[in-house]
matplotlib code that plots the C-alpha trace (Angstrom):
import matplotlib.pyplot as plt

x = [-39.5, -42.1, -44.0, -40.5, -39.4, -43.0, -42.1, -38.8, -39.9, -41.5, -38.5, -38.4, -35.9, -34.6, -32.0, -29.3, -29.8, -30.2, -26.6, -25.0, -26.6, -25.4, -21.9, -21.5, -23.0, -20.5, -17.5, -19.2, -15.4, -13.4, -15.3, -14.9, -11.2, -10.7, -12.8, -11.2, -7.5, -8.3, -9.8, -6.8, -4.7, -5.9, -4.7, -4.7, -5.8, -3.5, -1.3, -3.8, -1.2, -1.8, -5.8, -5.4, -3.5, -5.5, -8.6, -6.7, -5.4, -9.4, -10.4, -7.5, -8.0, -11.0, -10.4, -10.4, -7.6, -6.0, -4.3, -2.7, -2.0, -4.2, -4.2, -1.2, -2.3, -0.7, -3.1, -6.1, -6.9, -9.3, -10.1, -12.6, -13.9, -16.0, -16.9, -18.9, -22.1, -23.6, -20.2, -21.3, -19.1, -18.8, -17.0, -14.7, -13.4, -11.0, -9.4, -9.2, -9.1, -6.2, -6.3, -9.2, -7.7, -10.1, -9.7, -12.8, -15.9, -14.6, -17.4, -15.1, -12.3, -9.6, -7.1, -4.9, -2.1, -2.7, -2.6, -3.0, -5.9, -9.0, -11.9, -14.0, -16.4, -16.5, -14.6, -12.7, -17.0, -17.0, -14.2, -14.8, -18.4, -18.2, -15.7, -17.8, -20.9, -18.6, -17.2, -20.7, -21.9, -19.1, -19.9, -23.3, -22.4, -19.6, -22.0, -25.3, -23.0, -24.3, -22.5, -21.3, -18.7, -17.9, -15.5, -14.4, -13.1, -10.8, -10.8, -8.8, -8.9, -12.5, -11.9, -10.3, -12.5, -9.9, -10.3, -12.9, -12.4, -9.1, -10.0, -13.6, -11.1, -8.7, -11.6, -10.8, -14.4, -14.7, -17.2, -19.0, -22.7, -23.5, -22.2, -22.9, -21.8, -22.8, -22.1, -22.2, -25.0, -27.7, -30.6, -31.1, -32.1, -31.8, -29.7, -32.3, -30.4, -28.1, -25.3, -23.4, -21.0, -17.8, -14.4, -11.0, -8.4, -5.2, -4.5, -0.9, 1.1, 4.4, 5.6, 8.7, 10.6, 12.0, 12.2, 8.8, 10.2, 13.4, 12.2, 8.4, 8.4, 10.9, 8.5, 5.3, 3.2, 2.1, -0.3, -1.7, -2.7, -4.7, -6.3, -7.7, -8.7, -10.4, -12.5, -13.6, -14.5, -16.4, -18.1, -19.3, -21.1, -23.9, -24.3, -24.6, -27.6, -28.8, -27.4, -23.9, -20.6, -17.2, -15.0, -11.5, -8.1, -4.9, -1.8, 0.6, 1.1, 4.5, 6.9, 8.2, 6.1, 9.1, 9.9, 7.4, 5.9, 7.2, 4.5, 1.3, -1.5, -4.8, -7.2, -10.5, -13.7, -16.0, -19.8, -23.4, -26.5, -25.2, -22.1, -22.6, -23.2, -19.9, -18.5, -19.9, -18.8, -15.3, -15.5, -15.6, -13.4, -10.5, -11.4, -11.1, -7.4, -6.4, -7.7, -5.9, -2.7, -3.0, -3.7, -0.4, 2.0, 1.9, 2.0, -0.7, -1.1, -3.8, -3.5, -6.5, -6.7, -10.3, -13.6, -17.2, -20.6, -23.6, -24.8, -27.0, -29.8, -31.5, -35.1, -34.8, -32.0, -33.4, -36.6, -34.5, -32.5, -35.3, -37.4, -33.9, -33.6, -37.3, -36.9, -33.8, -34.6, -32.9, -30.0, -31.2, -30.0, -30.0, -30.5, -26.7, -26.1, -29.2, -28.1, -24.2, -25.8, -27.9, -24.6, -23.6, -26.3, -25.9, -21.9, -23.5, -26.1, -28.7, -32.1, -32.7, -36.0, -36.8, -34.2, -30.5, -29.5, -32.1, -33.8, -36.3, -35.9, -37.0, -38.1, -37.0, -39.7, -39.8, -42.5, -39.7, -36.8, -33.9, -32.9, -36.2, -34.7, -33.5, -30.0, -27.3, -24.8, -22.0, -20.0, -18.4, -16.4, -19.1, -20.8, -18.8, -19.4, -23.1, -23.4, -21.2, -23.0, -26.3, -25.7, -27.7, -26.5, -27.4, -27.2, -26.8, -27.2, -23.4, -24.0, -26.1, -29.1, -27.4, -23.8, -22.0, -19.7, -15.8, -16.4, -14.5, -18.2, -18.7, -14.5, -15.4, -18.2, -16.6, -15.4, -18.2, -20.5, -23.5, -21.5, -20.2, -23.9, -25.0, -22.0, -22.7, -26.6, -25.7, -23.6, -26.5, -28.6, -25.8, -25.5, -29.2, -29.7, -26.4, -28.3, -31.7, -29.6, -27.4, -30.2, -32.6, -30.3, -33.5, -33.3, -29.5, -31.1, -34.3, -31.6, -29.8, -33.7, -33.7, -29.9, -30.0, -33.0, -30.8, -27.9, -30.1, -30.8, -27.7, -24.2, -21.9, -17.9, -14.9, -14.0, -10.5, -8.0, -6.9, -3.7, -4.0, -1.6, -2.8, -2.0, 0.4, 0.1, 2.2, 0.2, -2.4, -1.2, 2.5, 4.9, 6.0, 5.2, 8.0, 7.0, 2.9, 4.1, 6.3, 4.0, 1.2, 3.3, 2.8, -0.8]
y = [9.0, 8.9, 5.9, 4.3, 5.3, 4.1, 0.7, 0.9, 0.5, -3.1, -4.3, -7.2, -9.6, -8.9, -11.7, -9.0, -9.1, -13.2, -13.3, -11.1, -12.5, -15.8, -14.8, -13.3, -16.9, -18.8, -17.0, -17.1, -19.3, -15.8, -13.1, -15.3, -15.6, -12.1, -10.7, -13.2, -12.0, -8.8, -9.6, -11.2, -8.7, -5.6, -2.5, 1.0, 4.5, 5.2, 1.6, -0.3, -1.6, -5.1, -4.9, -1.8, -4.7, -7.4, -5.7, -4.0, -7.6, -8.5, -5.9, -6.5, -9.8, -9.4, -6.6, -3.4, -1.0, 0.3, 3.8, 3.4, 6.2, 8.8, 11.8, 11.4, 8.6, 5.1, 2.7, 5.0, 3.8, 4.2, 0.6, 1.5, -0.4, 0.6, 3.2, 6.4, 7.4, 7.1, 6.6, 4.7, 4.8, 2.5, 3.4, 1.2, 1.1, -1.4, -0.2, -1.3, -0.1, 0.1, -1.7, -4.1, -7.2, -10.4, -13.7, -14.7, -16.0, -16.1, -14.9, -13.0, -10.7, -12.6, -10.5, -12.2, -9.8, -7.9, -3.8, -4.9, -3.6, -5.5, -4.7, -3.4, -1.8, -4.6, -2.9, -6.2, -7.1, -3.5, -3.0, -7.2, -6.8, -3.6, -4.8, -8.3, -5.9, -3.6, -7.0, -8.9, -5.7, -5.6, -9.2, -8.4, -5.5, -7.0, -10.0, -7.3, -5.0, -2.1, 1.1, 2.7, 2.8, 1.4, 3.0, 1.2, 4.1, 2.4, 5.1, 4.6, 6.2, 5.8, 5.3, 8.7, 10.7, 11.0, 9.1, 10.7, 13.9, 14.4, 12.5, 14.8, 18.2, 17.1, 15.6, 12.5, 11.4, 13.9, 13.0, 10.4, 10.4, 8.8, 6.6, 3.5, 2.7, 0.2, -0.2, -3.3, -3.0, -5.1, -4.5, -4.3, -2.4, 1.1, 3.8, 6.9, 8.2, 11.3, 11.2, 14.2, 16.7, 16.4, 18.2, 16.5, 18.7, 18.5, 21.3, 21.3, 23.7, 24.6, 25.5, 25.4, 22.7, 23.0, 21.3, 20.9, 20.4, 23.2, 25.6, 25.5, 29.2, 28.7, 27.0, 27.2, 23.7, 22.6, 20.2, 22.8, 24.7, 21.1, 20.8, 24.3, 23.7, 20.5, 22.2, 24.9, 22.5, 20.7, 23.8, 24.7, 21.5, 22.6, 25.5, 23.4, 22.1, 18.2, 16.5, 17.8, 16.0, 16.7, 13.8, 13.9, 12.4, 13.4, 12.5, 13.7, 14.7, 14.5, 12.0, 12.3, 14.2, 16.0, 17.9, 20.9, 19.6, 21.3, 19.9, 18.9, 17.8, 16.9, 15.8, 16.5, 15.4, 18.1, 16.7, 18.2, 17.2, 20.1, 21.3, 25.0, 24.3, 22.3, 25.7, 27.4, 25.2, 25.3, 29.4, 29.1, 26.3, 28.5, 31.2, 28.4, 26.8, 30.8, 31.4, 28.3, 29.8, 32.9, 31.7, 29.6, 31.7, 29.0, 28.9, 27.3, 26.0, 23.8, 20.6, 20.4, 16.8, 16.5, 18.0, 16.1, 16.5, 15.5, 12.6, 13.6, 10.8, 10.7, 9.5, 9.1, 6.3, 5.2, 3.7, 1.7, 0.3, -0.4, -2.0, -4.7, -5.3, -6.3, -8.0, -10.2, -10.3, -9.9, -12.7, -15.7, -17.0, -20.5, -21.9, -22.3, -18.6, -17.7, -19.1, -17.8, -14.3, -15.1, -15.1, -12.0, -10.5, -12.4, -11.0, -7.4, -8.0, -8.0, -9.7, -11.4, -10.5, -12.2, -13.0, -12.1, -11.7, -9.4, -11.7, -8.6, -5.9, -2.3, 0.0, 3.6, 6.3, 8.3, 10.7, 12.6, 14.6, 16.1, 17.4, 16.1, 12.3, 10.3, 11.1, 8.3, 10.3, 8.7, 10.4, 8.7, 11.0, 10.0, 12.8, 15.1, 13.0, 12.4, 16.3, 16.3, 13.3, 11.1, 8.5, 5.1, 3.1, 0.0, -1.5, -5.1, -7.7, -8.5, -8.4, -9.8, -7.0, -4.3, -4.7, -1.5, -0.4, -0.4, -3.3, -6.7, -8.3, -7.0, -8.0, -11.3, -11.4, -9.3, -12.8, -15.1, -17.0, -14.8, -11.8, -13.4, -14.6, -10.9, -9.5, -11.4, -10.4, -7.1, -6.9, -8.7, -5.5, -3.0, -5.3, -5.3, -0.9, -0.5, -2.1, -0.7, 2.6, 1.5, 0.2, 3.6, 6.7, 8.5, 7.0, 9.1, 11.7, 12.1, 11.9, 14.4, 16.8, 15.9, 16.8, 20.1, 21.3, 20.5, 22.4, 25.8, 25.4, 24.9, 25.8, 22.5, 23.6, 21.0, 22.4, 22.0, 24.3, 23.5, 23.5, 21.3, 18.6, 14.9, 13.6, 11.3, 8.1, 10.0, 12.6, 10.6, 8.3, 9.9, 6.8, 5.8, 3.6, 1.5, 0.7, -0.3, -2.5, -4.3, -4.9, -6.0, -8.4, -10.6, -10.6]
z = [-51.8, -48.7, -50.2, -50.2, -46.7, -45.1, -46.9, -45.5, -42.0, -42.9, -45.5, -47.7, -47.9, -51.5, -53.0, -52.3, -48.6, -48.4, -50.4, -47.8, -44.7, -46.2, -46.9, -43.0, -41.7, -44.1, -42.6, -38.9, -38.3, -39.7, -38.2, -34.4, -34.9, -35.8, -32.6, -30.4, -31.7, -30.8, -27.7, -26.9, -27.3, -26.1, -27.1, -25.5, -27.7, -30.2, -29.9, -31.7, -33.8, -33.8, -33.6, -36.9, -38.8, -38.1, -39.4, -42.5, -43.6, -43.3, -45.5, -48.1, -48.5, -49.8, -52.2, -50.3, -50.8, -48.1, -46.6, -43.9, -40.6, -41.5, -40.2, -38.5, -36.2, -37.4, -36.1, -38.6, -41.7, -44.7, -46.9, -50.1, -52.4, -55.7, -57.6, -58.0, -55.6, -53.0, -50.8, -47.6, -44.8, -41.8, -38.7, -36.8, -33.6, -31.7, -28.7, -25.2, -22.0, -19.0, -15.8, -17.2, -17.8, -17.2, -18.0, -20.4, -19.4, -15.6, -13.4, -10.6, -10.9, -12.6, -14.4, -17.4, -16.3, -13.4, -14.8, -18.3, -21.0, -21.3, -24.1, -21.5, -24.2, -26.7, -29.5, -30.7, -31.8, -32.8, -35.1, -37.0, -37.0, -39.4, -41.3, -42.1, -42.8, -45.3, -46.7, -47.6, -49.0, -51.0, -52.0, -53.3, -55.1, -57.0, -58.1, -58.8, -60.7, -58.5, -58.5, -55.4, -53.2, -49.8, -47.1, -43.7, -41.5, -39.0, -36.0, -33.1, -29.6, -29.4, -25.7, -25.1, -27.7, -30.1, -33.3, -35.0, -33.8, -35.9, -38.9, -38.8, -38.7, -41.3, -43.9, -43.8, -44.0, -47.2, -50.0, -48.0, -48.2, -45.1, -42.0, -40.3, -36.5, -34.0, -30.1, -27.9, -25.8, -23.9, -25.6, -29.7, -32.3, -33.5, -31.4, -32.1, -29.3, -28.2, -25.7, -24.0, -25.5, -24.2, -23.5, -22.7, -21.0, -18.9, -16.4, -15.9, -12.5, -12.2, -9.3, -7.3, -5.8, -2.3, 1.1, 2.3, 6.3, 6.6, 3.9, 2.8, 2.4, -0.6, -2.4, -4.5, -4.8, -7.9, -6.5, -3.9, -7.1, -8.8, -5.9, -5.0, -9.0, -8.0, -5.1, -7.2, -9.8, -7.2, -5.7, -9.6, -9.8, -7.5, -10.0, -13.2, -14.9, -13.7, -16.7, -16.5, -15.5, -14.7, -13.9, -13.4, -12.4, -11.1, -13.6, -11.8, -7.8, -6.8, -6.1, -2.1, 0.4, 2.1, -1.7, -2.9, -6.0, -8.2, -11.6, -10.8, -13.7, -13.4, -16.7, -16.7, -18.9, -18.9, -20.4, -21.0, -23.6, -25.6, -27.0, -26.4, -22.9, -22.6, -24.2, -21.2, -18.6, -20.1, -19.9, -16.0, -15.7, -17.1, -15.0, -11.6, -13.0, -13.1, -9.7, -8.2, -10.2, -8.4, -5.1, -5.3, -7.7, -10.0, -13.3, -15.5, -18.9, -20.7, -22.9, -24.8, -26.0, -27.6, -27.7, -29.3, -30.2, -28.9, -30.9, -33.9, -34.7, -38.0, -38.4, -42.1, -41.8, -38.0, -39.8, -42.1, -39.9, -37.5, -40.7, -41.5, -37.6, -37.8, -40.2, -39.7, -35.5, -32.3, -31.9, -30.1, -27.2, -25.9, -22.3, -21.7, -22.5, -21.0, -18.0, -18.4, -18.1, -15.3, -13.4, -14.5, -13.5, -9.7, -9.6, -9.8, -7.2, -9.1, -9.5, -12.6, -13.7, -17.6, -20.0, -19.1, -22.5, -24.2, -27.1, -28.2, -30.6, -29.1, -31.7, -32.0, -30.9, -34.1, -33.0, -31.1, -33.0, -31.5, -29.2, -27.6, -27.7, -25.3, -24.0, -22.7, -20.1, -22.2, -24.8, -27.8, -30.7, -33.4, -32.0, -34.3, -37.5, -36.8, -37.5, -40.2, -42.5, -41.7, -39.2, -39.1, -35.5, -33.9, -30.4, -30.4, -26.8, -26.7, -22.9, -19.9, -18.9, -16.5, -17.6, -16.9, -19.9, -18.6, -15.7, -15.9, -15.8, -19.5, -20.1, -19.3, -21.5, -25.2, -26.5, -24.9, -27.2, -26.8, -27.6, -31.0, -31.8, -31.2, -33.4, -36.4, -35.8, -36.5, -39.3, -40.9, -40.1, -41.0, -44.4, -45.3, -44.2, -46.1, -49.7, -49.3, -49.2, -52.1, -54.4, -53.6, -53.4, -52.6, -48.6, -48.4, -50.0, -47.5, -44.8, -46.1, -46.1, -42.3, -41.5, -43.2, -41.0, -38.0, -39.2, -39.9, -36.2, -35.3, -36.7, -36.7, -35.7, -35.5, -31.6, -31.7, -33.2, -36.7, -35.6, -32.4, -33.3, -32.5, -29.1, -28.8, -26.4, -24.0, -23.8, -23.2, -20.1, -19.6, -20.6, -24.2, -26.2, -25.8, -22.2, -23.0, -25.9, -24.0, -21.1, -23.5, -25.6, -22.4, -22.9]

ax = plt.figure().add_subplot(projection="3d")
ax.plot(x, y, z, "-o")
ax.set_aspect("equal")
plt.show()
C-alpha cells in the first residue's frame, strides 16, 4: 500500500486515463454549451431549477440514473451509475449569486439586468466540470469492465451553506467511500487546505408598532433591539481570537420612519478555523440578542439556517491528486487570454507582475497535517462532508491572478475562454485521481487509516438539529419564489 502511494505522487498515464482525457476533449463542444447555459442563467440557492435540470439531463443521457429533490430540496439530486465497491462520489454545485449580474467578458461594471444573479463564484464551471469528470470515468469503466460505482451529488445552496449541510444530516451521501470537489480558483493544483467553520443565523425582534412623533412611549422598536445586538456584536469582536469573523446584514428595518418598527431581523455569519470555537462564539452571541431584548422589551427568536465544518484535507488522496495534476499540467493559456487577464488585473488596480492567468501547478505541502495547514477565511458546506468521508479537491486558474470570489471582475470572466480551458483541465485531473482510486482500492483504503486518526481527535457532529427543517428560498432572502423566477426569466 505505501509502495503504491509513493508511486502515486509521480502517476503514469495508464490507457484508462488516455481514454477519459480523450473522451472529455471530444465533447470539449458539450461541456462549453452546458457551462455557458448555466452561466446564462443564473440562479439563486435553492431555485436552481433550470441549472439542476440541465446538469441531470447531462448525466442521463449518458446512462446515469437519476433521483430527483432529495432531501427535501427540489433542485438536489443523486445520478449513479455501476455497481458494487468502492462508491466514489463527486460533489456538484451550480448556484449563483444576487445583485451580480455582468455582461461577459466586459471589463467594467456592466450588468445584463441591473439586480439580477450573476455566477460570481464560477459554479456553472463547477457543477459541468464534475459531471464530465463522473461521465468519462463512467466511459472507461464501462469499456474496462471495472467494478464500482459512481455517484454525482448535485448540491445546491452552496452559496448560503446549505446544500450539503442537509443532505450530510439526512444520509444522503450514505455508503460512499470517498468524495471529489473542485473550486474555481486562480492558481492550480491540489486544495490541501482548510477554511473556517461557520454559523448561519437570523435574529428576528418583535416589538410594538406605534407613532414614532405623538406617541413614542407606546412603543417598543424592533430595530432599536437589532442594533443594540449589532453593537454588542461589534464590541465582542475585539475580544475574539485573530482569525475570527462575524459579518452580517440587516433583512428587515422598518418600512416608514414616523411608525415604531414593530419586526426587525438581522442575519448573521458567524466564522472561526474551528467548529468548537464557532460553538463558543455562538454561546455569547445568544446571551447579546437577549440583552438587546431586554434592553428594549422586545421579544426575540432565532432562525438557525445552517452551520459547517472546517474543511478536513486528506494527505492520502492529496498526493494522488497532486501526482495526475502533475502529470496531465496546469491549463495553458495563450497570449490573447494572457492579455484578457492582464486587464482584469488593471480594473482592480493592480500591478501585473508574471502571468495573469496562473500557467503553473503548486504542489500541496504534505509535511504539514491538520489542523497545522493552511487556512482560507472562506467557508464552503463541504466542510461537513470532508469529516464525514475522504475528500480529494482541486483548484483550477478559471480566473485572472487576484480575482476576489463574489466581484463582477470574476462574473465577467465564469464563461470566458480561459475559464472553459481551465474547466476541462480539471475534470481531466478529477478523471485520472478518480481511476487510480478505482483500479487500487488500497488508495481509499489508506485514506480511510488517515481519516480515522482525525476523528479520535476529534468527534465529528451534524450541528444542526435533526429536526431543523430545510430553509426555504423565503427564508433565505424574504420573497417567494414566484417573484425571483419571474425576474430571472428576463435573464
Amino acid at each position: 500500500m505505501a509502495d503504491f502511494l509513493k508511486r502515486a505522487y509521480h502517476c503514469t498515464m495508464t490507457p484508462e486515463k488516455k481514454t477519459a482525457v480523450a473522451w472529455i476533449h471530444e465533447n470539449q463542444m458539450i461541456y462549453e454549451t452546458i457551462a455557458n447555459d448555466l452561466w446564462e442563467h443564473p440562479e439563486l440557492s435553492l431555485a436552481e431549477f433550470k441549472s439542476s435540470a440541465r446538469l441531470e439531463k447531462y448525466l442521463e443521457e449518458n446512462g446515469f440514473k437519476i433521483e430527483k429533490g432529495v432531501p427535501g430540496m427540489p433542485t438536489a439530486f443523486i445520478a449513479t451509475w455501476g455497481v458494487g465497491k468502492p462508491v466514489i462520489g463527486f460533489l456538484a454545485e451550480y448556484d449563483a449569486l444576487p445583485n451580480l449580474s455582468q455582461k461577459s467578458q466586459i471589463i467594467e461594471p456592466d450588468p445584463v439586468i441591473v439586480g439580477a444573479p450573476g455566477q460570481g463564484c464560477g459554479h456553472n464551471l463547477l457543477g459541468t466540470s464534475i459531471c464530465t469528470a463522473a461521465i468519462a470515468v463512467k466511459a472507461v469503466l464501462e469499456k474496462s469492465g471495472m467494478i464500482g460505482t459512481i455517484k454525482v451529488f448535485g448540491t445546491p445552496a452552496e452559496e448560503t451553506l446549505i446544500g450539503k449541510v442537509y443532505m450530510a444530516r439526512d444520509n444522503v451521501f450514505a455508503c460512499t467511500d470517498m468524495m471529489i470537489a473542485w473550486h474555481p480558483e486562480d492558481t492550480n493544483g491540489v486544495d490541501y487546505k482548510s477554511m473556517l467553520a461557520m454559523t448561519s443565523v437570523k435574529f428576528q425582534f418583535t416589538g410594538i408598532s406605534t407613532h414614532g412623533g405623538s406617541a413614542p412611549e407606546l412603543g417598543r422598536s424592533a430595530l432599536d433591539a437589532v442594533e443594540l445586538m449589532d453593537v454588542g456584536m461589534n464590541y465582542m469582536r475585539g475580544h475574539l481570537i485573530q482569525d475570527a469573523r462575524i459579518n452580517y446584514v440587516i433583512t428587515k428595518g422598518g418600512e416608514v420612519p414616523n411608525n415604531v418598527p414593530p419586526i426587525a431581523e438581522v442575519w448573521y455569519f458567524i466564522r472561526a478555523p474551528r467548529r468548537s470555537q464557532v460553538d463558543q462564539i455562538w454561546s455569547w452571541m445568544l446571551d447579546v440578542a437577549k440583552g438587546a431584548s431586554l434592553m428594549t422589551q422586545t421579544s426575540m427568536k432565532t432562525n438557525l439556517l445552517s452551520a459547517t465544518w472546517e474543511l478536513l484535507p486528506n494527505k492520502s488522496l492529496a498526493r494522488v491528486g497532486d501526482g495526475n495534476a502533475t502529470l496531465i499540467g496546469a491549463p495553458d493559456f495563450n497570449p490573447e487570454e494572457q492579455k484578457f487577464g492582464e486587464e482584469i488585473i488593471r480594473s482592480l488596480g493592480r500591478e501585473i507582475k508574471g502571468s495573469a492567468f496562473d500557467n503553473t501547478l503548486t504542489h500541496p505541502d504534505l509535511t504539514k497535517t491538520f489542523p497545522n495547514v493552511d487556512f482560507s477565511k472562506a467557508s464552503t458546506d463541504l466542510g461537513n462532508v470532508s469529516w464525514m468521508f475522504p475528500t480529494l479537491s482541486f483548484r483550477v486558474a478559471t480566473k485572472a491572478l487576484g480575482t476576489p470570489q463574489h466581484s463582477w471582475q470574476m462574473v465577467c470572466q465564469t464563461n470566458s475562454p480561459p475559464a472553459m480551458k481551465a474547466g476541462l483541465r480539471v475534470s481531466e485531473w478529477m478523471a485520472a485521481s478518480a481511476l487510480d482510486c478505482f483500479a487500487h482500492p488500497e488508495i481509499i483504503e489508506e485514506a480511510w487509516e488517515e481519516h480515522r486518526l482525525y476523528l479520535n481527535e476529534t468527534q465529528f457532529y451534524h450541528p444542526i438539529p435533526e429536526d431543523l427543517a430545510v430553509p426555504t428560498f423565503k427564508d433565505l432572502y424574504g420573497i417567494g419564489l414566484d417573484t425571483v423566477s419571474s425576474f430571472c426569466s428576463k435573464h
